[in-house]
LOKEZA-300656 format. One record per atom (N, C-alpha, C): residue in one letter; atom name; x, y, z. Coordinates in steps of 0.1 Angstrom, whole numbers, plus 5000, padded with zeros to 4 digits. Layout:
BEGIN
<atom r="A" a="CA" xx="X" yy="Y" zz="Z"/>
...
This chain:
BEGIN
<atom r="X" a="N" xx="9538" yy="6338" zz="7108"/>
<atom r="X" a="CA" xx="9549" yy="6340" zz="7100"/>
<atom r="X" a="C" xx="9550" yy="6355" zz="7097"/>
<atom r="X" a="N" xx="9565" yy="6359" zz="7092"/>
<atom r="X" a="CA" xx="9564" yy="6378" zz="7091"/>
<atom r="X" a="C" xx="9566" yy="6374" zz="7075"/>
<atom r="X" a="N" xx="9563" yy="6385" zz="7069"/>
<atom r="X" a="CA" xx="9568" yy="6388" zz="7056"/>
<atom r="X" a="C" xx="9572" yy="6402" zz="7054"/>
<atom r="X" a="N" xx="9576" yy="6403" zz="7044"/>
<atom r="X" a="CA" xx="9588" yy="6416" zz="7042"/>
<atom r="X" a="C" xx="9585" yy="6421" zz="7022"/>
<atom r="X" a="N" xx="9584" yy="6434" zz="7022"/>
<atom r="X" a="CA" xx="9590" yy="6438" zz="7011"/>
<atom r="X" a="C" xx="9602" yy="6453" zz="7010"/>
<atom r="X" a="N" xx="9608" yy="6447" zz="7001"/>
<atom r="X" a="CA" xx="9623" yy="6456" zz="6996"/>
<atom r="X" a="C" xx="9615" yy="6465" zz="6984"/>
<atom r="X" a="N" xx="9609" yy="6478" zz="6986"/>
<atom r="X" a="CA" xx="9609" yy="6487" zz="6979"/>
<atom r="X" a="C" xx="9610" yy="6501" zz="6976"/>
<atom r="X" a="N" xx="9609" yy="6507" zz="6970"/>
<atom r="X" a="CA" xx="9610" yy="6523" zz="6966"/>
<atom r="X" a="C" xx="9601" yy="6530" zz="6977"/>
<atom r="X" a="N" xx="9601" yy="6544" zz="6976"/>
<atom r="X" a="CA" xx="9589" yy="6555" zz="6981"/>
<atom r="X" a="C" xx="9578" yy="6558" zz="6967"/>
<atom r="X" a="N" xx="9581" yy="6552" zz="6953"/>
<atom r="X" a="CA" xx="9575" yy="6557" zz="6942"/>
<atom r="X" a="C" xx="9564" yy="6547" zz="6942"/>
<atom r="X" a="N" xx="9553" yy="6550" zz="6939"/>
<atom r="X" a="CA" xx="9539" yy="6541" zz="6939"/>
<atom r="X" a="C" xx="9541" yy="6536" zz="6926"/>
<atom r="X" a="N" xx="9540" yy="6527" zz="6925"/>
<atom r="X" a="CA" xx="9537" yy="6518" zz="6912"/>
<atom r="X" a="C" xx="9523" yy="6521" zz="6907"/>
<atom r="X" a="N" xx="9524" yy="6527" zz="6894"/>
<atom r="X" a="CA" xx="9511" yy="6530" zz="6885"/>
<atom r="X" a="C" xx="9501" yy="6514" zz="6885"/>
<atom r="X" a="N" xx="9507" yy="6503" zz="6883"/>
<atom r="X" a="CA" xx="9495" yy="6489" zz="6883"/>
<atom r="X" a="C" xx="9493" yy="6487" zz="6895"/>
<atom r="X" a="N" xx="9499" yy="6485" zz="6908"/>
<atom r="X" a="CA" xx="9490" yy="6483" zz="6921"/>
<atom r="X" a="C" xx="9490" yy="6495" zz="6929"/>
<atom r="X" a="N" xx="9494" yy="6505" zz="6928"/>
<atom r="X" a="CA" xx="9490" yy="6516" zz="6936"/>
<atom r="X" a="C" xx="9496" yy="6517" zz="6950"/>
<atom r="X" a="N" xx="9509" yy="6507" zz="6953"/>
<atom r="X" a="CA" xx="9515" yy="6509" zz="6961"/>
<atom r="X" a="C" xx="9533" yy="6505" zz="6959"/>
<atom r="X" a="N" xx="9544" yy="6508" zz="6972"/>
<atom r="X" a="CA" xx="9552" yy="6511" zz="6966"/>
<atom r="X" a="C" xx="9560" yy="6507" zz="6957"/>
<atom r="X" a="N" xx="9570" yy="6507" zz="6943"/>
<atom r="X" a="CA" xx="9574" yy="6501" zz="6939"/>
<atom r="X" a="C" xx="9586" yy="6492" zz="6943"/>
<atom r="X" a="N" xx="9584" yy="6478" zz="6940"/>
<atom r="X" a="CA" xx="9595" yy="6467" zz="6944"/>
<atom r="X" a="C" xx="9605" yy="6471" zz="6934"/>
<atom r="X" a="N" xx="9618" yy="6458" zz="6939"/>
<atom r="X" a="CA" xx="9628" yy="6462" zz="6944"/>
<atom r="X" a="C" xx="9633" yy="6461" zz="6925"/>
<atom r="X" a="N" xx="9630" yy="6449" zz="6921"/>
<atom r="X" a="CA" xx="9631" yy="6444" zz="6907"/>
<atom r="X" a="C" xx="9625" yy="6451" zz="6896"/>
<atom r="X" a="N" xx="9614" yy="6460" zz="6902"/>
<atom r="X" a="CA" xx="9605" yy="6471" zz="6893"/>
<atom r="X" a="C" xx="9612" yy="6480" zz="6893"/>
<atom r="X" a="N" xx="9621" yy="6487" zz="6901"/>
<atom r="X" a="CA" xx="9627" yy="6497" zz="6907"/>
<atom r="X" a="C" xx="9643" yy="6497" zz="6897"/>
<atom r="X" a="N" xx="9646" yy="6486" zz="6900"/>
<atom r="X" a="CA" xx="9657" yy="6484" zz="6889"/>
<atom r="X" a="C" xx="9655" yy="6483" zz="6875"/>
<atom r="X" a="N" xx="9646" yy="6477" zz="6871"/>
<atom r="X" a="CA" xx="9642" yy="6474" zz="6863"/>
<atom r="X" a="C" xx="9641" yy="6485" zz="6851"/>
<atom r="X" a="N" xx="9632" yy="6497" zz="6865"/>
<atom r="X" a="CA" xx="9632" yy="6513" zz="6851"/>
<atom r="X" a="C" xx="9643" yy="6521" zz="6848"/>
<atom r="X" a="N" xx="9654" yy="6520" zz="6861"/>
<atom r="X" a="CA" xx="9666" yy="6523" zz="6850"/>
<atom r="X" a="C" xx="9672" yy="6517" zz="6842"/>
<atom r="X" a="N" xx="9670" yy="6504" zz="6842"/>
<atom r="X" a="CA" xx="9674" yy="6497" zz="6829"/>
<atom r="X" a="C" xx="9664" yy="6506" zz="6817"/>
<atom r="X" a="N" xx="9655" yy="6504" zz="6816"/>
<atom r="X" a="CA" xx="9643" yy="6509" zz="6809"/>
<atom r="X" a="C" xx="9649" yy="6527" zz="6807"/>
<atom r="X" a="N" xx="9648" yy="6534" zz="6815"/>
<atom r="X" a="CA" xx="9653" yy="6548" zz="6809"/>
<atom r="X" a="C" xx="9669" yy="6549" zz="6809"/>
<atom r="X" a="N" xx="9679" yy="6537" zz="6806"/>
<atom r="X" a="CA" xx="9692" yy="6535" zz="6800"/>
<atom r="X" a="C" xx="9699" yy="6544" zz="6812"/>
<atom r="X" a="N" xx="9698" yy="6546" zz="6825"/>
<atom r="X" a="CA" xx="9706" yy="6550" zz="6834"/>
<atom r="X" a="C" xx="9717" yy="6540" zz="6835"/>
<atom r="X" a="N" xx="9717" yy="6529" zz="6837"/>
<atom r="X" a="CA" xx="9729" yy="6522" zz="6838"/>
<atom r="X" a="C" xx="9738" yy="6519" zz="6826"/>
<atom r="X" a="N" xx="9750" yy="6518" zz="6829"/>
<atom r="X" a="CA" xx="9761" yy="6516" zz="6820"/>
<atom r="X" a="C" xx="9753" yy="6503" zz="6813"/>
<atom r="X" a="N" xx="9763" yy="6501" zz="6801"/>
<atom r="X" a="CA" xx="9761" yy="6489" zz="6794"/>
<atom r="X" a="C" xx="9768" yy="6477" zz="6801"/>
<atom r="X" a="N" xx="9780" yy="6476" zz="6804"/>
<atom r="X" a="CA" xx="9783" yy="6468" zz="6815"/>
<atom r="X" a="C" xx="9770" yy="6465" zz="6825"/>
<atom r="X" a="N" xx="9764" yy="6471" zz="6835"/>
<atom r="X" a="CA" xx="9751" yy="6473" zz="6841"/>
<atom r="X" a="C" xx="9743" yy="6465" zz="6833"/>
<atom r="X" a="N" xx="9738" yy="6467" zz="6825"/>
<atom r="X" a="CA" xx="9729" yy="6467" zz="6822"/>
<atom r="X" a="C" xx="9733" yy="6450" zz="6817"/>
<atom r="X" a="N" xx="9742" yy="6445" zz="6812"/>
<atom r="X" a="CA" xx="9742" yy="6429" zz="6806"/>
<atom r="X" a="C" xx="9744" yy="6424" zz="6822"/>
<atom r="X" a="N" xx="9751" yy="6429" zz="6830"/>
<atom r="X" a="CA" xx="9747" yy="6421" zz="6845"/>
<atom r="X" a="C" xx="9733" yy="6420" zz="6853"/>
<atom r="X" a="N" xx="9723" yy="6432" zz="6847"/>
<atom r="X" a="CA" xx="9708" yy="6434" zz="6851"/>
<atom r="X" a="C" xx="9702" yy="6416" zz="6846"/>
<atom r="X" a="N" xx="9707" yy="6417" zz="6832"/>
<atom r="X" a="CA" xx="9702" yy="6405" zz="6826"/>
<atom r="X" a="C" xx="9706" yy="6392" zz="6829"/>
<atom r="X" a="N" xx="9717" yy="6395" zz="6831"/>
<atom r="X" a="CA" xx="9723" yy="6380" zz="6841"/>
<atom r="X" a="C" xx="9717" yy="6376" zz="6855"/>
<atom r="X" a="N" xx="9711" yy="6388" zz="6863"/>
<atom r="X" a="CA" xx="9706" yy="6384" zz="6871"/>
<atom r="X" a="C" xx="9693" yy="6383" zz="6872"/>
<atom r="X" a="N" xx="9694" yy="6390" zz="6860"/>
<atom r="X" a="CA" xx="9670" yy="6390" zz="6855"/>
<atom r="X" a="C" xx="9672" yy="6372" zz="6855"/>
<atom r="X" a="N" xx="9680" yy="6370" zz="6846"/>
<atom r="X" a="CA" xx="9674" yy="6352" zz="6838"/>
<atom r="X" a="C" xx="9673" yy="6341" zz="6853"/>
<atom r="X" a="N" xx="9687" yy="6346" zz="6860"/>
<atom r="X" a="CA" xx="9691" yy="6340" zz="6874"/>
<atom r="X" a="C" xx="9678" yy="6337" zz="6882"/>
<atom r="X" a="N" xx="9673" yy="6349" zz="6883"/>
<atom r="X" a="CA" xx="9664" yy="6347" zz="6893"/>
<atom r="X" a="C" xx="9649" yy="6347" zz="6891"/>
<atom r="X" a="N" xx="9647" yy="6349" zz="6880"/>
<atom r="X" a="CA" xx="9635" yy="6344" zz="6868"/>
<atom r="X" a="C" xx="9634" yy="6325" zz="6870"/>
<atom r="X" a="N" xx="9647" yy="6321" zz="6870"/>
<atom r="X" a="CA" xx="9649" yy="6304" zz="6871"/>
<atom r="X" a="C" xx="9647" yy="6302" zz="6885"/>
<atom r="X" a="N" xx="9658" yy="6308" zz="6897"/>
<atom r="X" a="CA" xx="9654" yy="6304" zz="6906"/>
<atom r="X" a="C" xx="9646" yy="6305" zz="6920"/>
<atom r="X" a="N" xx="9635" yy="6317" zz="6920"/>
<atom r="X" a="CA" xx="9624" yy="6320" zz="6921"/>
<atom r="X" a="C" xx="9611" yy="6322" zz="6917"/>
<atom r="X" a="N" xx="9605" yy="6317" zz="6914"/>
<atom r="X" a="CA" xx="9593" yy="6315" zz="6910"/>
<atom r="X" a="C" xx="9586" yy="6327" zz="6904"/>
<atom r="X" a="N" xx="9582" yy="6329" zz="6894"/>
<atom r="X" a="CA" xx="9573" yy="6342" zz="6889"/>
<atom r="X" a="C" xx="9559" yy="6336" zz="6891"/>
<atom r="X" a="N" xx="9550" yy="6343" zz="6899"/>
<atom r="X" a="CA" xx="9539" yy="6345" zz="6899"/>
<atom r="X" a="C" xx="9529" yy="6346" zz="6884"/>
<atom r="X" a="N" xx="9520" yy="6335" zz="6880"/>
<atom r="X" a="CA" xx="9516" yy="6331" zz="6867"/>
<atom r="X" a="C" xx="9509" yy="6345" zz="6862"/>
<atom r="X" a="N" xx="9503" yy="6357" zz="6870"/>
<atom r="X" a="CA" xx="9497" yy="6371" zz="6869"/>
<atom r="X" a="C" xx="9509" yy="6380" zz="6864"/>
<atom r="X" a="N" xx="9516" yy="6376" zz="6867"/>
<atom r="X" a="CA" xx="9525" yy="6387" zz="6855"/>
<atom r="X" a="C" xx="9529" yy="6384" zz="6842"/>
<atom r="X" a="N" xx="9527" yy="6375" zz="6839"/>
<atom r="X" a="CA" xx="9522" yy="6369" zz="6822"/>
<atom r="X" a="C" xx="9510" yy="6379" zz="6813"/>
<atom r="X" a="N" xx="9505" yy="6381" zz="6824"/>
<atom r="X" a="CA" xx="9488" yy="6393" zz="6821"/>
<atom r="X" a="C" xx="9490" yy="6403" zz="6825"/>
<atom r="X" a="N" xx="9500" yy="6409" zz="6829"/>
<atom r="X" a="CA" xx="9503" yy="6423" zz="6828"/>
<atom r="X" a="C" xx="9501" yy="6428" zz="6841"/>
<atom r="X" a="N" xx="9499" yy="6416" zz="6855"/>
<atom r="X" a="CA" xx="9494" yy="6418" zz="6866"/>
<atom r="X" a="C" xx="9484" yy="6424" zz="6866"/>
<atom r="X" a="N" xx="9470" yy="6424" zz="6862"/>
<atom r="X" a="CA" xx="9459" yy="6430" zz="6860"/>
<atom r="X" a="C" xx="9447" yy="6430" zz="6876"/>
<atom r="X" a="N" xx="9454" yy="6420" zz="6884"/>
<atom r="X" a="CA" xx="9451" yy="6429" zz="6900"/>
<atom r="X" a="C" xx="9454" yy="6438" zz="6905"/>
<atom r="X" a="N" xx="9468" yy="6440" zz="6900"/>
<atom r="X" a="CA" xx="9480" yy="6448" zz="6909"/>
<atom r="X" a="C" xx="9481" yy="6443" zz="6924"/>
<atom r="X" a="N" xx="9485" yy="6431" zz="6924"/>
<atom r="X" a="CA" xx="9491" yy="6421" zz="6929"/>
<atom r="X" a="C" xx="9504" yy="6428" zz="6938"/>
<atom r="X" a="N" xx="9510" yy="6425" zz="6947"/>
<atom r="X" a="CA" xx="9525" yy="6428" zz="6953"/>
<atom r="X" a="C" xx="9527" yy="6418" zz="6960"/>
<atom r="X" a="N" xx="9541" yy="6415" zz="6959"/>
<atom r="X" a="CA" xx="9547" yy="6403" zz="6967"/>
<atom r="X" a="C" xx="9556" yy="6408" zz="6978"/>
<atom r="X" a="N" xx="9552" yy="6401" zz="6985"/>
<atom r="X" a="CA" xx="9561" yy="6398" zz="7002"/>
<atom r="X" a="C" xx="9570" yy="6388" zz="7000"/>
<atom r="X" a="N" xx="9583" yy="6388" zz="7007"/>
<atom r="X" a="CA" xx="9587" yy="6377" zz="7008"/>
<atom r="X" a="C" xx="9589" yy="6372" zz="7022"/>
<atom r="X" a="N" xx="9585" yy="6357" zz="7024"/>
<atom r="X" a="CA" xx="9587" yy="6353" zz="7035"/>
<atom r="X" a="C" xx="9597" yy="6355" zz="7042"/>
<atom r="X" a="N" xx="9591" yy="6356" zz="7058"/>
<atom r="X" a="CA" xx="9603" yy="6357" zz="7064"/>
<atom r="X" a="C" xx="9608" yy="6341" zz="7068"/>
<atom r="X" a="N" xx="9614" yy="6332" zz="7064"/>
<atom r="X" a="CA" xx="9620" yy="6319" zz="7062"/>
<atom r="X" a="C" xx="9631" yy="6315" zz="7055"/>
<atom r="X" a="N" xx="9635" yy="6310" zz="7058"/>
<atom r="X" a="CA" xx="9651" yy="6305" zz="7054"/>
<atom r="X" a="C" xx="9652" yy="6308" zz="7035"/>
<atom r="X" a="N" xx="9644" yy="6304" zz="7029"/>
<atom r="X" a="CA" xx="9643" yy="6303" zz="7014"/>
<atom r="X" a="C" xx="9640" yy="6319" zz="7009"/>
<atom r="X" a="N" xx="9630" yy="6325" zz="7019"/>
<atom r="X" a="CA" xx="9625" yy="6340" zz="7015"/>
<atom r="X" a="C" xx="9638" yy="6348" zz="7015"/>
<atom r="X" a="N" xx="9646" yy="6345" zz="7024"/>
<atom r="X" a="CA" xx="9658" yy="6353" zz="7036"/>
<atom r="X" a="C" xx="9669" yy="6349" zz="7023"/>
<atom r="X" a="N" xx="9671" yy="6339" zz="7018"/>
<atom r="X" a="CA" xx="9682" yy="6336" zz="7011"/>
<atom r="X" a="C" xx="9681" yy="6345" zz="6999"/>
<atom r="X" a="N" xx="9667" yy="6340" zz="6994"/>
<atom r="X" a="CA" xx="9668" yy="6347" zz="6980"/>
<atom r="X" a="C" xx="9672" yy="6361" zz="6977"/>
<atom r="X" a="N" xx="9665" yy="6366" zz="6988"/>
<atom r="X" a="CA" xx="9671" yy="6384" zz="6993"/>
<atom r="X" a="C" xx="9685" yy="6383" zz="6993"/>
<atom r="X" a="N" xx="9692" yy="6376" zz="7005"/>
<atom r="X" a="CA" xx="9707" yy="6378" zz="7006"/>
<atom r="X" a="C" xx="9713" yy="6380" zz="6993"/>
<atom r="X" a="N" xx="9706" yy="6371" zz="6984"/>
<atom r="X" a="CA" xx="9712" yy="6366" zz="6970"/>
<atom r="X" a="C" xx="9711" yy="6379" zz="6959"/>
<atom r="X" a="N" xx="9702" yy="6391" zz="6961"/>
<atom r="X" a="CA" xx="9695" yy="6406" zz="6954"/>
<atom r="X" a="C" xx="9711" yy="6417" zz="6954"/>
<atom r="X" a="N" xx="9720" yy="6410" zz="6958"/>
<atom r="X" a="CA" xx="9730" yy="6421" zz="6959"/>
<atom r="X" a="C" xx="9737" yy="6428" zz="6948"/>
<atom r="X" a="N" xx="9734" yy="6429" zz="6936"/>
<atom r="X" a="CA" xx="9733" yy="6435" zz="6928"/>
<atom r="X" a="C" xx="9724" yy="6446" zz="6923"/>
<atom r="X" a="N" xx="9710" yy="6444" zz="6929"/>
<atom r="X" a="CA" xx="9698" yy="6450" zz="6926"/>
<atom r="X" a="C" xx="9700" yy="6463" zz="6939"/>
<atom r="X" a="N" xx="9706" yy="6458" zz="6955"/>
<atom r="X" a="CA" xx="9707" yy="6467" zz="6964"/>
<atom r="X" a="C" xx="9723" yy="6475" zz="6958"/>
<atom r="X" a="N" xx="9729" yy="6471" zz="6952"/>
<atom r="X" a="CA" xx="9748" yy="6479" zz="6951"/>
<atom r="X" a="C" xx="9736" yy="6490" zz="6941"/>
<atom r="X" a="N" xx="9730" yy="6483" zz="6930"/>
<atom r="X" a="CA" xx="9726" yy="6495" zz="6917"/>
<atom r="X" a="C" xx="9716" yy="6510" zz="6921"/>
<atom r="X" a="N" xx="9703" yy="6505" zz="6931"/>
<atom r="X" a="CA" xx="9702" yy="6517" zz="6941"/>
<atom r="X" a="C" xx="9708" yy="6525" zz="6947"/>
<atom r="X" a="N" xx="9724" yy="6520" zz="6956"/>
<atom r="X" a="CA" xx="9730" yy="6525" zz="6961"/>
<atom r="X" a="C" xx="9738" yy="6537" zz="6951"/>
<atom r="X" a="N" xx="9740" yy="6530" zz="6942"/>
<atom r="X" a="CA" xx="9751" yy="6537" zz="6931"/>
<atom r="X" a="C" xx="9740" yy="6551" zz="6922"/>
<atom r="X" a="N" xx="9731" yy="6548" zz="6922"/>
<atom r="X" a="CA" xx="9720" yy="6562" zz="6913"/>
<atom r="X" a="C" xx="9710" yy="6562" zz="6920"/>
<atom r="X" a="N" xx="9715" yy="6560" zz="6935"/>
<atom r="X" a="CA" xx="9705" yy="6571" zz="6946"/>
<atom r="X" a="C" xx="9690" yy="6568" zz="6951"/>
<atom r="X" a="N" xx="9687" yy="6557" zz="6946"/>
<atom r="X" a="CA" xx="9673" yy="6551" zz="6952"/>
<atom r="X" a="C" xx="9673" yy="6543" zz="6962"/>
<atom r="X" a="N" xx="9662" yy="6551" zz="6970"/>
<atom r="X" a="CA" xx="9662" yy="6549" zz="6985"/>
<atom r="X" a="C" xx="9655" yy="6534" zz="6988"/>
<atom r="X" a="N" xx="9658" yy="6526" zz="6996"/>
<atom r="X" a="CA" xx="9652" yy="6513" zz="6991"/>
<atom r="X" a="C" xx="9647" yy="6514" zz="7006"/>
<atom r="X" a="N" xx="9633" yy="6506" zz="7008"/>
<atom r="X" a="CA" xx="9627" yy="6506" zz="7023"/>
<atom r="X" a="C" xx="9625" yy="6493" zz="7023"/>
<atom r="X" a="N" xx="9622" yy="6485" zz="7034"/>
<atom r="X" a="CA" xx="9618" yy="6475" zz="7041"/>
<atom r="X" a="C" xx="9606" yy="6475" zz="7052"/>
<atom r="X" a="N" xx="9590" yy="6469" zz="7043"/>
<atom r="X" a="CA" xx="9579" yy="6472" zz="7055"/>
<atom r="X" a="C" xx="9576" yy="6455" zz="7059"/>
<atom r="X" a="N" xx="9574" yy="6455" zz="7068"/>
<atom r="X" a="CA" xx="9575" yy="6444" zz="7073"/>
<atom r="X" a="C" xx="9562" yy="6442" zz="7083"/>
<atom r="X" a="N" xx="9554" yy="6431" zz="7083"/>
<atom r="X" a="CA" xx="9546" yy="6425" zz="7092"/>
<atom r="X" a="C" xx="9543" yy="6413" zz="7093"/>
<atom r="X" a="N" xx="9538" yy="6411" zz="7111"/>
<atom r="X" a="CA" xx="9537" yy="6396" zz="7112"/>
<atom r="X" a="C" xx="9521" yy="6386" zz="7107"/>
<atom r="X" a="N" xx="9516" yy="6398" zz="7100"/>
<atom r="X" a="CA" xx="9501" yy="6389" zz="7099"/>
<atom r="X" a="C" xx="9502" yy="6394" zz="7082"/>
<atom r="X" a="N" xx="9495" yy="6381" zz="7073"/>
<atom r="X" a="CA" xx="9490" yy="6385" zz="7064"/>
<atom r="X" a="C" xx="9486" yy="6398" zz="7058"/>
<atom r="X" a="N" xx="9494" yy="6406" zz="7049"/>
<atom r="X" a="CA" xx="9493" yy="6421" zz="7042"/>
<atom r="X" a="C" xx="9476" yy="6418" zz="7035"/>
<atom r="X" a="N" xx="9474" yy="6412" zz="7031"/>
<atom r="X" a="CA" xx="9460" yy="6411" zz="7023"/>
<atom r="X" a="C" xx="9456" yy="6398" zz="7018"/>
<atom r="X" a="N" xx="9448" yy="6400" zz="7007"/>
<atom r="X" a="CA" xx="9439" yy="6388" zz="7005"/>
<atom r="X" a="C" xx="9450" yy="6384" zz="6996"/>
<atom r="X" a="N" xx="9457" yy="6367" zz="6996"/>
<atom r="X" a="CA" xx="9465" yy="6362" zz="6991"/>
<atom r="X" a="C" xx="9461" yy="6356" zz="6977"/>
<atom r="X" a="N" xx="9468" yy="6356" zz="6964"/>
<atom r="X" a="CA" xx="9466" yy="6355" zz="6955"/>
<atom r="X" a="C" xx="9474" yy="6339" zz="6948"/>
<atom r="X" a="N" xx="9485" yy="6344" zz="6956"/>
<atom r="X" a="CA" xx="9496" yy="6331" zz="6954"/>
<atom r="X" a="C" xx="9502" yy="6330" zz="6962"/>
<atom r="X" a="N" xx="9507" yy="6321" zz="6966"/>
<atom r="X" a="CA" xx="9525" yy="6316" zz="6974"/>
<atom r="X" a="C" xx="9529" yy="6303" zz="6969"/>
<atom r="X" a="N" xx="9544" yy="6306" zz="6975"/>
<atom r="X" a="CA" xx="9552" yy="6298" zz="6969"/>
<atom r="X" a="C" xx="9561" yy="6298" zz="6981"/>
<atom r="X" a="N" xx="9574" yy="6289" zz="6980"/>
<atom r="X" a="CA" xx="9583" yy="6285" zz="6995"/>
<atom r="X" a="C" xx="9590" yy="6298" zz="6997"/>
<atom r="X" a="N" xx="9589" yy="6310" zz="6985"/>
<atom r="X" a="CA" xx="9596" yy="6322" zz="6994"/>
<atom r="X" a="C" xx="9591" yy="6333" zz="6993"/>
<atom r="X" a="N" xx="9576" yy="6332" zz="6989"/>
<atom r="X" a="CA" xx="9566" yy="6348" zz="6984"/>
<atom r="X" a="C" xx="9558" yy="6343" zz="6990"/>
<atom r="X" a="N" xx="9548" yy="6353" zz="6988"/>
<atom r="X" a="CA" xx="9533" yy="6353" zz="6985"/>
<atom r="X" a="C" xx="9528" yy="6367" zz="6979"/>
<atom r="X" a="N" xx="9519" yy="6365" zz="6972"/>
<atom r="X" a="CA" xx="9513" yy="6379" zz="6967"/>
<atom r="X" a="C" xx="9501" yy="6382" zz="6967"/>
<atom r="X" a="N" xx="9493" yy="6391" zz="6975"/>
<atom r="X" a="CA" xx="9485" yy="6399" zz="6980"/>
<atom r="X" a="C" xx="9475" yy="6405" zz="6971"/>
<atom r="X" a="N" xx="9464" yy="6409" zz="6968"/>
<atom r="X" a="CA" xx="9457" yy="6423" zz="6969"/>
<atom r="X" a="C" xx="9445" yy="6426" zz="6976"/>
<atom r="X" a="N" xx="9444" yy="6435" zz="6982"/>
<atom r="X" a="CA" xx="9436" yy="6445" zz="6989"/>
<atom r="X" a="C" xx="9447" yy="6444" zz="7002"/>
<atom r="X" a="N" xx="9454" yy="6451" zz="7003"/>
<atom r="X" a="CA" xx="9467" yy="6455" zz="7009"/>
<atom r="X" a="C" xx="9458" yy="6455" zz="7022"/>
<atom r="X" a="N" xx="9456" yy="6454" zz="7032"/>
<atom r="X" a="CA" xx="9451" yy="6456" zz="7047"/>
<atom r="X" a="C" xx="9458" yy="6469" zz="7053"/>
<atom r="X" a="N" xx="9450" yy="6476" zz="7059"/>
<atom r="X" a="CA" xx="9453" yy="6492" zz="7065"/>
<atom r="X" a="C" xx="9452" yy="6486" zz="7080"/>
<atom r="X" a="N" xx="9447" yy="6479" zz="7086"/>
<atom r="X" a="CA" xx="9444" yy="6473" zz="7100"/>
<atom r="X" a="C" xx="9452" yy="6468" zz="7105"/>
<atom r="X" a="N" xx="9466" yy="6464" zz="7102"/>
<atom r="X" a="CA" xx="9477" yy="6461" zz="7102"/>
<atom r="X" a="C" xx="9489" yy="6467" zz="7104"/>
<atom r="X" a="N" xx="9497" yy="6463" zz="7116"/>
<atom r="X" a="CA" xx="9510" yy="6470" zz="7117"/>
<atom r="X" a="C" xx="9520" yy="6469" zz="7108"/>
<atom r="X" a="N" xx="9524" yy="6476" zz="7096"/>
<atom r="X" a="CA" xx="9536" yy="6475" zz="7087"/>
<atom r="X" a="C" xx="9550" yy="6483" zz="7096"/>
<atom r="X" a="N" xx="9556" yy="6480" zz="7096"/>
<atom r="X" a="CA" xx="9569" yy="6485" zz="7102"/>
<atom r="X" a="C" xx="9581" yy="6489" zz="7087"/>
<atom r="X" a="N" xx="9586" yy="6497" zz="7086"/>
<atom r="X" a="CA" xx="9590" yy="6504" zz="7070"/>
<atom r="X" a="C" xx="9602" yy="6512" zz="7080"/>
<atom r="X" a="N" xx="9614" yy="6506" zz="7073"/>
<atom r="X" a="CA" xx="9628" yy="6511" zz="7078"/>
<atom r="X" a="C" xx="9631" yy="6513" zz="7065"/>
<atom r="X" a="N" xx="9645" yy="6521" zz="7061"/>
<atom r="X" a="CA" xx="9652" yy="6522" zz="7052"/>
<atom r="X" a="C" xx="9663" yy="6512" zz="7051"/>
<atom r="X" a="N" xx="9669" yy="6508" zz="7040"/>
<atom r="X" a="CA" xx="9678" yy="6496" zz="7046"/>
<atom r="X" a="C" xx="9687" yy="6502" zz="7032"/>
């Protein structure tokens, strides 16, 4: 199976690698870059996809591995992405560059999965990641 993540060039301070796509949006909500309009649609799609993707039980604890999630490359992984188009328009609109690294083996030692993640830590260097801009 391949898996894929949608993120920034900025390293995320809790796992030390790059920050995802939902984290990414998330801190301009947090440093009030987005309109107020923006920002009540951030939340409409926070609650959306809080219900219909699964949160990982470690971010309840603050992610205290520093955990990252992939999403499968499979029909359910693939959809819920298609489904992110608000999160890709709000990068586009205040300039953050969003990447896609992608590989076909296991990123690291798996922590969780579910029918459209999985989440990792000790990220594997042994491995071809493939990282396009999208």
């Amino acid at each position: 199976m391949k898996y894929y993540r949608i993120h920034t060039a900025d390293i995320a301070y809790i796992t030390k690698q790059p920050r995802g796509i939902f984290t990414a949006i998330g801190k301009l909500v947090d440093s009030k870059t987005l309109t107020e309009e923006e920002t009540a649609e951030y939340w409409k799609n926070r609650e959306y996809f809080e219900k219909v993707l699964p949160v990982p039980p470690f971010y309840k604890d603050g992610n205290p591995q520093g955990a990252t999630t992939w999403f499968k490359d499979n029909p359910k992984g693939n959809d819920i992405y298609a489904q992110m188009t608000f999160y890709r328009a709000m990068a586009a609109k205040y300039g953050l560059k969003l990447y896609k690294s992608e590989c076909s083996e296991v990123p690291g030692q798996v922590i969780y999965e579910d029918d459209f993640q999985i989440a990792v830590i000790n990220t594997r260097t042994d491995i071809e990641v493939k990282m396009t801009e999208v």
